[in-house]
N, C-alpha and C positions, 0 to 999 in steps of 0.2 A: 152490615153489608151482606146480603147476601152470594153465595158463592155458587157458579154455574162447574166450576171446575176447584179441585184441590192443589196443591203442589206451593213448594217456597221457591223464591228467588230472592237472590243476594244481587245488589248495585254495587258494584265499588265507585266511589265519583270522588276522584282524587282533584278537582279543581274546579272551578267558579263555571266556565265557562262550560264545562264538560253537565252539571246541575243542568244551564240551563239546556241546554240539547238533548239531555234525557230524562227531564222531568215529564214529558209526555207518558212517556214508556212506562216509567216506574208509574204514572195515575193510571194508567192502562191493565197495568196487572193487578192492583189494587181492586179498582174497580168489578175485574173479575170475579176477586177473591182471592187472589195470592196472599199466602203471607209474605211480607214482602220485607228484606232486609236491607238498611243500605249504609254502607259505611261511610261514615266522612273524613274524605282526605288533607283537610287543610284546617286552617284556625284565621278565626278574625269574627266581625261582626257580620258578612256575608253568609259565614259558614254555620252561624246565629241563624241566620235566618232561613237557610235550605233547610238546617235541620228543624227548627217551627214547622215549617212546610210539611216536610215529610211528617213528622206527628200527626199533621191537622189531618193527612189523609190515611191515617191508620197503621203507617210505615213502624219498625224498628231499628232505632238509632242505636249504631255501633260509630263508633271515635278513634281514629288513629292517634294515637299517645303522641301531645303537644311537642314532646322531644323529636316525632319523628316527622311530625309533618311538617 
């Protein structure tokens, strides 16, 4: 991917519905070039698959410890 600009950004998305409303954003800065990190707030098979997601689009997955979420 090429990058027009440098810099990281961190996502925190601590729930299902909050993924889907900022999954724009995090492809957005990706696409620039960001490195882009996002943490996942929740556990289930949902939170399976955001995190697939963000992988496929270059992201780095961070996990809030199943004890706490």
């Amino acid at each position: 991917m090429q990058a027009d600009r440098q810099g990281i950004v961190l996502f925190v998305v601590s729930i299902l519905n909050y993924h889907r409303e900022v999954e724009p954003v995090i492809a957005y800065f990706r696409k620039r070039g960001y490195a882009t990190h996002v943490l996942i707030g929740w556990v289930g098979a949902d939170a399976d698959r955001a995190i697939e997601h963000y992988l496929s689009l270059g992201c780095q997955i961070h996990r809030v410890p199943d004890s706490h979420a």
